[in-house]
mmCIF file of the N, C-alpha and C atoms, coordinates in Angstrom:
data_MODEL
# 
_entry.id   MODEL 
# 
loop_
_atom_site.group_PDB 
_atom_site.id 
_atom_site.type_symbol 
_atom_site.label_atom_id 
_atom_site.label_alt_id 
_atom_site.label_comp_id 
_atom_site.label_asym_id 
_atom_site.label_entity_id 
_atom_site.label_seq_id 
_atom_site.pdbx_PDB_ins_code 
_atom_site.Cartn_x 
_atom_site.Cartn_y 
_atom_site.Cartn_z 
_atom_site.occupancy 
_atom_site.B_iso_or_equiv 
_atom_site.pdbx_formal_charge 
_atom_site.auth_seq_id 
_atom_site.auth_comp_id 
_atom_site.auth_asym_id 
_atom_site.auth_atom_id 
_atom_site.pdbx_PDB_model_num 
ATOM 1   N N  . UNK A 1 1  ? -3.260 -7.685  9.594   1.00 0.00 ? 1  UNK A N  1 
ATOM 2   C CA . UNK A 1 1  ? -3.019 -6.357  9.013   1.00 0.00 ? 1  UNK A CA 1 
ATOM 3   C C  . UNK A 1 1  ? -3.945 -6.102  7.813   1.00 0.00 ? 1  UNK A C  1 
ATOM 4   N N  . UNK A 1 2  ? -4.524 -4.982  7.509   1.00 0.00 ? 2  UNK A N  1 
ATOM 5   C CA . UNK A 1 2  ? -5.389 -4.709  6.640   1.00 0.00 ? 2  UNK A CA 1 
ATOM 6   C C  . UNK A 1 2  ? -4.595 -4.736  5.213   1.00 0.00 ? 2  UNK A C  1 
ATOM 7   N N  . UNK A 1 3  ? -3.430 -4.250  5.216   1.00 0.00 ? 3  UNK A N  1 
ATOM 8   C CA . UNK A 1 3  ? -2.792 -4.182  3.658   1.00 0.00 ? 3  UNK A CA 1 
ATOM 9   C C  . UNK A 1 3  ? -2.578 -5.437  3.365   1.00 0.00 ? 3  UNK A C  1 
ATOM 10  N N  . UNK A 1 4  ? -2.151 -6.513  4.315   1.00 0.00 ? 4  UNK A N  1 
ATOM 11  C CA . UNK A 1 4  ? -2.099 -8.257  4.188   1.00 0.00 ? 4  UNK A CA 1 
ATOM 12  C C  . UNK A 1 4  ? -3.237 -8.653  3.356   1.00 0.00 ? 4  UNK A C  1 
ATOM 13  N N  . UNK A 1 5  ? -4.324 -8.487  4.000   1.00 0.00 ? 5  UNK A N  1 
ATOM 14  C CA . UNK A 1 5  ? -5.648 -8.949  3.707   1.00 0.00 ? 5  UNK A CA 1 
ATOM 15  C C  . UNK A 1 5  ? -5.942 -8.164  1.887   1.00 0.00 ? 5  UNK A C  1 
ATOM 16  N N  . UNK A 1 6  ? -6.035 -6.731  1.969   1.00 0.00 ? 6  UNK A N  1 
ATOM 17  C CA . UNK A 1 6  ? -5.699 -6.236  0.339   1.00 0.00 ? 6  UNK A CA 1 
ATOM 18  C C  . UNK A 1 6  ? -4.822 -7.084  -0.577  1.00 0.00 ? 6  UNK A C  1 
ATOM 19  N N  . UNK A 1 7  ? -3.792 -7.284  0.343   1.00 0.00 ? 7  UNK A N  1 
ATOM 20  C CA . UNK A 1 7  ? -2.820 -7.793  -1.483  1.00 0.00 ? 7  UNK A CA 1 
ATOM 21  C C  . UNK A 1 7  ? -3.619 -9.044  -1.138  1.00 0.00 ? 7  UNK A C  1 
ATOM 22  N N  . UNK A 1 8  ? -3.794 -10.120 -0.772  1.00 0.00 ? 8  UNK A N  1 
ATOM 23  C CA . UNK A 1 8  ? -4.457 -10.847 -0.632  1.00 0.00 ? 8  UNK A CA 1 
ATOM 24  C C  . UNK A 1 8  ? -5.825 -11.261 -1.341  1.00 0.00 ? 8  UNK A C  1 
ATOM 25  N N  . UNK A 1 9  ? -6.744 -9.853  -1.329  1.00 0.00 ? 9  UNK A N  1 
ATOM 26  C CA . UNK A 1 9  ? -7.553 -10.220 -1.760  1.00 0.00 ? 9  UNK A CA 1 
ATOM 27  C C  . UNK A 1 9  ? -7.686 -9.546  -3.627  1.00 0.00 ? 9  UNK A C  1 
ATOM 28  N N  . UNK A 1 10 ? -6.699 -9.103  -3.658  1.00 0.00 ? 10 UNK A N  1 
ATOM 29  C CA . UNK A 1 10 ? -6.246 -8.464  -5.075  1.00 0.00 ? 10 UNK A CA 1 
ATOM 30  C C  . UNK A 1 10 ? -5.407 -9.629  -5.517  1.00 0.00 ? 10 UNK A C  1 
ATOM 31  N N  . UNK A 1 11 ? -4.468 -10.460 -5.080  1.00 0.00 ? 11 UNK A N  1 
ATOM 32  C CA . UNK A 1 11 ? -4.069 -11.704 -5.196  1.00 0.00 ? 11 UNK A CA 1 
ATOM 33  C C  . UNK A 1 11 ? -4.760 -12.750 -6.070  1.00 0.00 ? 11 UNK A C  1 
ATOM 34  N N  . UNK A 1 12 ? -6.008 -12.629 -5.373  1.00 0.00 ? 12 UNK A N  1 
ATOM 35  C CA . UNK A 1 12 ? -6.981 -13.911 -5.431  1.00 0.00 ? 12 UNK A CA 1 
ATOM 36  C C  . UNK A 1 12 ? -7.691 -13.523 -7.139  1.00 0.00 ? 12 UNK A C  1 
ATOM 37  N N  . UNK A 1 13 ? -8.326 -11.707 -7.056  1.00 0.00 ? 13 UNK A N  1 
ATOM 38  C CA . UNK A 1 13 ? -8.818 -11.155 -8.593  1.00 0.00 ? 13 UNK A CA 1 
ATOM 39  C C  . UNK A 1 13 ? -8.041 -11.595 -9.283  1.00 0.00 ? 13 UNK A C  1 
ATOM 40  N N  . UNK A 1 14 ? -6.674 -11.103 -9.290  1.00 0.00 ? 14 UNK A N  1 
ATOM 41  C CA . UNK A 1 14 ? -6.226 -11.308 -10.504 1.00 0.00 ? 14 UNK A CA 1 
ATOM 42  C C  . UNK A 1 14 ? -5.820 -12.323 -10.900 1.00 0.00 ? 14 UNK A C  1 
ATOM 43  N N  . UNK A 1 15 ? -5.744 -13.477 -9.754  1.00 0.00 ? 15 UNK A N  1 
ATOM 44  C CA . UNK A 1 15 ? -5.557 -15.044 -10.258 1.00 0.00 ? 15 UNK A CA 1 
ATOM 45  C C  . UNK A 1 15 ? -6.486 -15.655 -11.211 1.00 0.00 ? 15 UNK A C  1 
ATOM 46  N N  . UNK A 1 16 ? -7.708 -15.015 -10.734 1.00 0.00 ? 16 UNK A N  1 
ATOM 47  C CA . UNK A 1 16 ? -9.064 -15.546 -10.930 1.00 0.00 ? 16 UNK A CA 1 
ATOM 48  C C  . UNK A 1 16 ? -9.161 -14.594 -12.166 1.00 0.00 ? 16 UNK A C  1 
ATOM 49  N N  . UNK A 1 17 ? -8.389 -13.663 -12.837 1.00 0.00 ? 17 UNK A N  1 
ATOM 50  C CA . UNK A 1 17 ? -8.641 -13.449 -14.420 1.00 0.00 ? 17 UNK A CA 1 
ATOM 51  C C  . UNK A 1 17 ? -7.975 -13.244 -15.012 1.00 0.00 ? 17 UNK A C  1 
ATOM 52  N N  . UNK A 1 18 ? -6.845 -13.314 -14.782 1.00 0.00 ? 18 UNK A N  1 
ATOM 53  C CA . UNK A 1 18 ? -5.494 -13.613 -15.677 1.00 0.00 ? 18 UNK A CA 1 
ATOM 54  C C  . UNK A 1 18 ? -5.142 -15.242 -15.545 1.00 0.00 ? 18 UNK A C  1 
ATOM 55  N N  . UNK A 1 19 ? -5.110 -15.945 -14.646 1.00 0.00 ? 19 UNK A N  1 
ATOM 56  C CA . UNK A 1 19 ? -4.976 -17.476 -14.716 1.00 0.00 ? 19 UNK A CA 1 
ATOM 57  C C  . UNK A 1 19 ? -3.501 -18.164 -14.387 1.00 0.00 ? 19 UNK A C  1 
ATOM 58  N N  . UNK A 1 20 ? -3.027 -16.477 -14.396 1.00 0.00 ? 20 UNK A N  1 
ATOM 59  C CA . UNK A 1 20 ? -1.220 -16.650 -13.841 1.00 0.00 ? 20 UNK A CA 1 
ATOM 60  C C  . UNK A 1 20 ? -1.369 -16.326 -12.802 1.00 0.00 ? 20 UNK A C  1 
ATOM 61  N N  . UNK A 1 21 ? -0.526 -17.097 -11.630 1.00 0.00 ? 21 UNK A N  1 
ATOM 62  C CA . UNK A 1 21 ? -0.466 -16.837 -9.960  1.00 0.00 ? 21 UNK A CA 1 
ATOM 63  C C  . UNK A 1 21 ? 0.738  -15.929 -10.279 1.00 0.00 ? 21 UNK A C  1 
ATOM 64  N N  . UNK A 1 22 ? 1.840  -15.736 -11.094 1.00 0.00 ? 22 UNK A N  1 
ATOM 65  C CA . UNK A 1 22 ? 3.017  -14.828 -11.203 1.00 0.00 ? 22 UNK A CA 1 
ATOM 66  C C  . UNK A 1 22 ? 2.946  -13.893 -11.397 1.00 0.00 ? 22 UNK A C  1 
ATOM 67  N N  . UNK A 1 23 ? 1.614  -13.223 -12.090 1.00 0.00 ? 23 UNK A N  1 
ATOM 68  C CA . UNK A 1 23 ? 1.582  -12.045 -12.545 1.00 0.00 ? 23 UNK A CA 1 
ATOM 69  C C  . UNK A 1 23 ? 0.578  -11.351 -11.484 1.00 0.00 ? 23 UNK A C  1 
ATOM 70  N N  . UNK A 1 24 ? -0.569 -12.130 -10.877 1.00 0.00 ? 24 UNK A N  1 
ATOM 71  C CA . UNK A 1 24 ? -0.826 -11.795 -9.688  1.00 0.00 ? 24 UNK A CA 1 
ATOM 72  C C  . UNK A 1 24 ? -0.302 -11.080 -8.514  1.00 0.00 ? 24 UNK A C  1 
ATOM 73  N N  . UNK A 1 25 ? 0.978  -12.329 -8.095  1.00 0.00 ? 25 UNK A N  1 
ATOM 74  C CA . UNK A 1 25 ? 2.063  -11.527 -7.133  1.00 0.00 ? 25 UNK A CA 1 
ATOM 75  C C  . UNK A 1 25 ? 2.445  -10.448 -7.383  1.00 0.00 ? 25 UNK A C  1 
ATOM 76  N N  . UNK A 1 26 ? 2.846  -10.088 -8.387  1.00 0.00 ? 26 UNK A N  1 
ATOM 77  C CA . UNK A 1 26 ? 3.427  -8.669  -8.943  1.00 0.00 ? 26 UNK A CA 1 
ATOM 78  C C  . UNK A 1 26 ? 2.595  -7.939  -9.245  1.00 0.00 ? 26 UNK A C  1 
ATOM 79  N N  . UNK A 1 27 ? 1.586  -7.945  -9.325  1.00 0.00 ? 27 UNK A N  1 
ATOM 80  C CA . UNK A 1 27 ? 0.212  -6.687  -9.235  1.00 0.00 ? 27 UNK A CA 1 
ATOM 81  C C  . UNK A 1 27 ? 0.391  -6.404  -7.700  1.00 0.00 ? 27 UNK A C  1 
ATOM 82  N N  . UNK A 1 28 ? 0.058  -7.604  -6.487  1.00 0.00 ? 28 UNK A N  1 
ATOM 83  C CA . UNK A 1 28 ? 0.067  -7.455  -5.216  1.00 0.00 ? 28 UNK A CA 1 
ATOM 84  C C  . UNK A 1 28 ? 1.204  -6.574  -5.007  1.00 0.00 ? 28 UNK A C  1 
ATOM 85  N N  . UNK A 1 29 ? 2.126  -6.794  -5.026  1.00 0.00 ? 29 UNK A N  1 
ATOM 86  C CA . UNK A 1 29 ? 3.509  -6.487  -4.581  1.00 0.00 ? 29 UNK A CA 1 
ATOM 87  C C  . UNK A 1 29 ? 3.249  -4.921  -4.733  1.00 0.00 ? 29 UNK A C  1 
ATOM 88  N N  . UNK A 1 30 ? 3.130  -4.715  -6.163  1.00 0.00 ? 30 UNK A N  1 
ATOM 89  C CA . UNK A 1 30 ? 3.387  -3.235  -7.018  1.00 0.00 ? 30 UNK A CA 1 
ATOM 90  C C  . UNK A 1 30 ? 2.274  -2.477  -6.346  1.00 0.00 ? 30 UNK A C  1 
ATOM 91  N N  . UNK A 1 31 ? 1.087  -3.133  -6.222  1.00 0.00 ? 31 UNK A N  1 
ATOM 92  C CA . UNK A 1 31 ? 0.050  -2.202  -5.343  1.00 0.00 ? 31 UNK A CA 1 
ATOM 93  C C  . UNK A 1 31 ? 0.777  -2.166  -3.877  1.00 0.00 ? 31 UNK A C  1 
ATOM 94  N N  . UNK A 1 32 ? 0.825  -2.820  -3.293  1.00 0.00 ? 32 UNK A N  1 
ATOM 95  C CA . UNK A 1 32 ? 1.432  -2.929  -1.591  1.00 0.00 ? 32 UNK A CA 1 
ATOM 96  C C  . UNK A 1 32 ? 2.081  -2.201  -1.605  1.00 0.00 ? 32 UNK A C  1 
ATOM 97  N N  . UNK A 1 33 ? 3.154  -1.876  -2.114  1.00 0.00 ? 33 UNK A N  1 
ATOM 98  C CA . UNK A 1 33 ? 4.495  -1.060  -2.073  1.00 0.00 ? 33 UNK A CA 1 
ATOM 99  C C  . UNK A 1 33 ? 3.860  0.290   -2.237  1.00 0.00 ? 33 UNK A C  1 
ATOM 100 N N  . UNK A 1 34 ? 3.239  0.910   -3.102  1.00 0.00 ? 34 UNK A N  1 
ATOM 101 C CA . UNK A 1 34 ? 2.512  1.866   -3.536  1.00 0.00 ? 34 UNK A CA 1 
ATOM 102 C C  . UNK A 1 34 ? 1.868  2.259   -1.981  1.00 0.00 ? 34 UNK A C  1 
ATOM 103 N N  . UNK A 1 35 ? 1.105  1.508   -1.952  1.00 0.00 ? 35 UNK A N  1 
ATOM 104 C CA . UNK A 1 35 ? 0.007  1.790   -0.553  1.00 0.00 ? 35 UNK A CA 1 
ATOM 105 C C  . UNK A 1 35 ? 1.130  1.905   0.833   1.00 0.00 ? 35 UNK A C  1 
ATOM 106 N N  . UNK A 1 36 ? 1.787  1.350   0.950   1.00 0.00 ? 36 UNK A N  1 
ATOM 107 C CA . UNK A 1 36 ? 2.931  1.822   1.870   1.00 0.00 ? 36 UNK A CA 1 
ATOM 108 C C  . UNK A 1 36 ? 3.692  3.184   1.354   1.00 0.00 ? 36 UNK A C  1 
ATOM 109 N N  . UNK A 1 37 ? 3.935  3.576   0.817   1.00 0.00 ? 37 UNK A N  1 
ATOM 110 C CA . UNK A 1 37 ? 4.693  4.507   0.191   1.00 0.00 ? 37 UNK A CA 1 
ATOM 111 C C  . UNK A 1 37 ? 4.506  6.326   0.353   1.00 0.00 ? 37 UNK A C  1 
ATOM 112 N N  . UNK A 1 38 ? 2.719  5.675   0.095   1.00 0.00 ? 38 UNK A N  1 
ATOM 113 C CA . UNK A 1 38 ? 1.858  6.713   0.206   1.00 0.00 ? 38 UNK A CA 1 
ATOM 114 C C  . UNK A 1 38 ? 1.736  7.654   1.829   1.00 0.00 ? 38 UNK A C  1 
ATOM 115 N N  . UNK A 1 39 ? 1.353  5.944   1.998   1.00 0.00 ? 39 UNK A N  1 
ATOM 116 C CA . UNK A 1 39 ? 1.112  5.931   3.199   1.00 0.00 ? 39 UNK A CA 1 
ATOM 117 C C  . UNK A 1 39 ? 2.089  7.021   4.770   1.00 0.00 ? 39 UNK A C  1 
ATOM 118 N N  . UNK A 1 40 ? 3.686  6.491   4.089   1.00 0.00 ? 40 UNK A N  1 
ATOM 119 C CA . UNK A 1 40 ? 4.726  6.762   4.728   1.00 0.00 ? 40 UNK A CA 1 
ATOM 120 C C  . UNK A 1 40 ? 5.243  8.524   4.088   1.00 0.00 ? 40 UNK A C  1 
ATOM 121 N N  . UNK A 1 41 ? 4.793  8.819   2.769   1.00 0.00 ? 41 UNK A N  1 
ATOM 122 C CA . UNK A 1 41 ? 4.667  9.995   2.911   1.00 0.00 ? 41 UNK A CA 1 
ATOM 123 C C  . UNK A 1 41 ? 3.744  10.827  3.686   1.00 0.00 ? 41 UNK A C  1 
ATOM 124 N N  . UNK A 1 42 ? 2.595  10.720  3.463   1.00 0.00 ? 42 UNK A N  1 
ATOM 125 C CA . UNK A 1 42 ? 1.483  11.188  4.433   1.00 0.00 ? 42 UNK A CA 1 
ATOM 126 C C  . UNK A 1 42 ? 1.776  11.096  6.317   1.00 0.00 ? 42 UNK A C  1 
ATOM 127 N N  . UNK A 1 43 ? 2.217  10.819  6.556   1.00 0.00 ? 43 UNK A N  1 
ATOM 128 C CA . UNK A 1 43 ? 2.915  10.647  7.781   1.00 0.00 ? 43 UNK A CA 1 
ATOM 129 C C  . UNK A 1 43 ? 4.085  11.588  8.291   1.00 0.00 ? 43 UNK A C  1 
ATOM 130 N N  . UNK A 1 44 ? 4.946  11.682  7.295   1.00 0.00 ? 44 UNK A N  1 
ATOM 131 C CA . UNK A 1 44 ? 5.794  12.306  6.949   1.00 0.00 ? 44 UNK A CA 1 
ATOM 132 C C  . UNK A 1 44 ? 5.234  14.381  7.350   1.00 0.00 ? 44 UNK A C  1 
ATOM 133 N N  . UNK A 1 45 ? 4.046  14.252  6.392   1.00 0.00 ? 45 UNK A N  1 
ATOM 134 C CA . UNK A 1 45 ? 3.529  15.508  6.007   1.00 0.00 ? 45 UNK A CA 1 
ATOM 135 C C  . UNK A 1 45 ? 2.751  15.926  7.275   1.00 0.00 ? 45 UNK A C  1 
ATOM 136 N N  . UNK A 1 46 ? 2.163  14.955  7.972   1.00 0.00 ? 46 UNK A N  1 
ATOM 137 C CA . UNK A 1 46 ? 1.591  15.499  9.204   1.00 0.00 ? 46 UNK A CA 1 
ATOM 138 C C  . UNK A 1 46 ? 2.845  15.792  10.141  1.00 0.00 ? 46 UNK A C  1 
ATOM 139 N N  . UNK A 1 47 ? 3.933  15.131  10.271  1.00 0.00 ? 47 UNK A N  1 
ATOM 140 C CA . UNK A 1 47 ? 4.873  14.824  11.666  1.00 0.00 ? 47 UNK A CA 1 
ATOM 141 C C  . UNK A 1 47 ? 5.312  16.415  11.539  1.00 0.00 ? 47 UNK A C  1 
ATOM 142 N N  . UNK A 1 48 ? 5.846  16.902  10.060  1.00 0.00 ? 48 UNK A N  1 
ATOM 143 C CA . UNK A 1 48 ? 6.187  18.057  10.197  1.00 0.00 ? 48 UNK A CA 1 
ATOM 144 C C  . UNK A 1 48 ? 5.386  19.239  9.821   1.00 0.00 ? 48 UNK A C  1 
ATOM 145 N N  . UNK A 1 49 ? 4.036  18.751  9.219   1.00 0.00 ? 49 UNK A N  1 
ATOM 146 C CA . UNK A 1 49 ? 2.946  19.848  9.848   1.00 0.00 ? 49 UNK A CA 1 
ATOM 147 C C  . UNK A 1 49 ? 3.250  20.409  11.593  1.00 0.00 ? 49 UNK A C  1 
ATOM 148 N N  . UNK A 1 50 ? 3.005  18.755  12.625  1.00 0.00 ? 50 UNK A N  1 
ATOM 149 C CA . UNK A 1 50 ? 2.664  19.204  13.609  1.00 0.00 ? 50 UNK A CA 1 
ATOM 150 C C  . UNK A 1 50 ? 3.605  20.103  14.294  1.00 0.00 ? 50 UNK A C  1 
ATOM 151 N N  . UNK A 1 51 ? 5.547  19.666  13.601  1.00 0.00 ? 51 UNK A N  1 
ATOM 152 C CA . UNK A 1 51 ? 6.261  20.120  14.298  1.00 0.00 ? 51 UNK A CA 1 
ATOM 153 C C  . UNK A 1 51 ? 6.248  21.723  13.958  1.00 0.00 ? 51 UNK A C  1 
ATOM 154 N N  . UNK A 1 52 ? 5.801  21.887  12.727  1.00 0.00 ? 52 UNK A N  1 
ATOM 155 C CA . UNK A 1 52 ? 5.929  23.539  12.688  1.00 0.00 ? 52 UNK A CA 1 
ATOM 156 C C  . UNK A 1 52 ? 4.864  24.111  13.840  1.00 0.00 ? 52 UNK A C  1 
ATOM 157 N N  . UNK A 1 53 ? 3.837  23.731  13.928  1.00 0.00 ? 53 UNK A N  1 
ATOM 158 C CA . UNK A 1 53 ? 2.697  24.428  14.598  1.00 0.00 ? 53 UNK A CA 1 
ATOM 159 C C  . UNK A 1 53 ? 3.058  24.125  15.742  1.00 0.00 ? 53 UNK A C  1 
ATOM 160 N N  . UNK A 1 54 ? 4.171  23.482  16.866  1.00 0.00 ? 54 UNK A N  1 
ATOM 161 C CA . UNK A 1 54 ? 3.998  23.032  18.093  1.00 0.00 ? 54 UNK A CA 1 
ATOM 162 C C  . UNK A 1 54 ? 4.995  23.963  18.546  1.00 0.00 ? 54 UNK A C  1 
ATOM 163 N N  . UNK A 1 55 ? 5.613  24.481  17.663  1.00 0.00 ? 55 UNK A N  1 
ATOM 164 C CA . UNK A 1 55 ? 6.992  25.604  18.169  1.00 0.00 ? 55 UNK A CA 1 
ATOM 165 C C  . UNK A 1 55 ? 6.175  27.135  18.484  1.00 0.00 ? 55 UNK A C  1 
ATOM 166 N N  . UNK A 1 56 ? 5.195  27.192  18.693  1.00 0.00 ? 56 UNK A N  1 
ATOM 167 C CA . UNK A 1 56 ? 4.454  28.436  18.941  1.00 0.00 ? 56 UNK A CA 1 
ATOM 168 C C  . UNK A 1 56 ? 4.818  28.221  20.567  1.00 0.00 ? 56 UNK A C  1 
# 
């Protein structure tokens, strides 16, 4: 999965400059959740875009 591979590789930055693996996770997490979120609104906004325009 591509968002796997993101927190993942945002994982790895911020290990590599903060020096805490704990505070890492919780950057990952807080971004992931975000990027899903978004994501699942935008989805949202097309499904009932399409449903208004399909009732013609």
């Amino acid at each position: 999965m591509p968002l796997q591979n993101l927190g993942q590789f945002l994982l790895l930055i911020s290990a590599h400059r903060s020096k805490t693996l704990v505070r890492a996770i919780a950057i990952t997490n807080k971004t992931s959740k975000t990027f899903i979120s978004l994501r699942n609104k935008t989805l949202v906004l097309v499904i009932t875009h399409l449903y208004k325009y399909s009732k013609w």
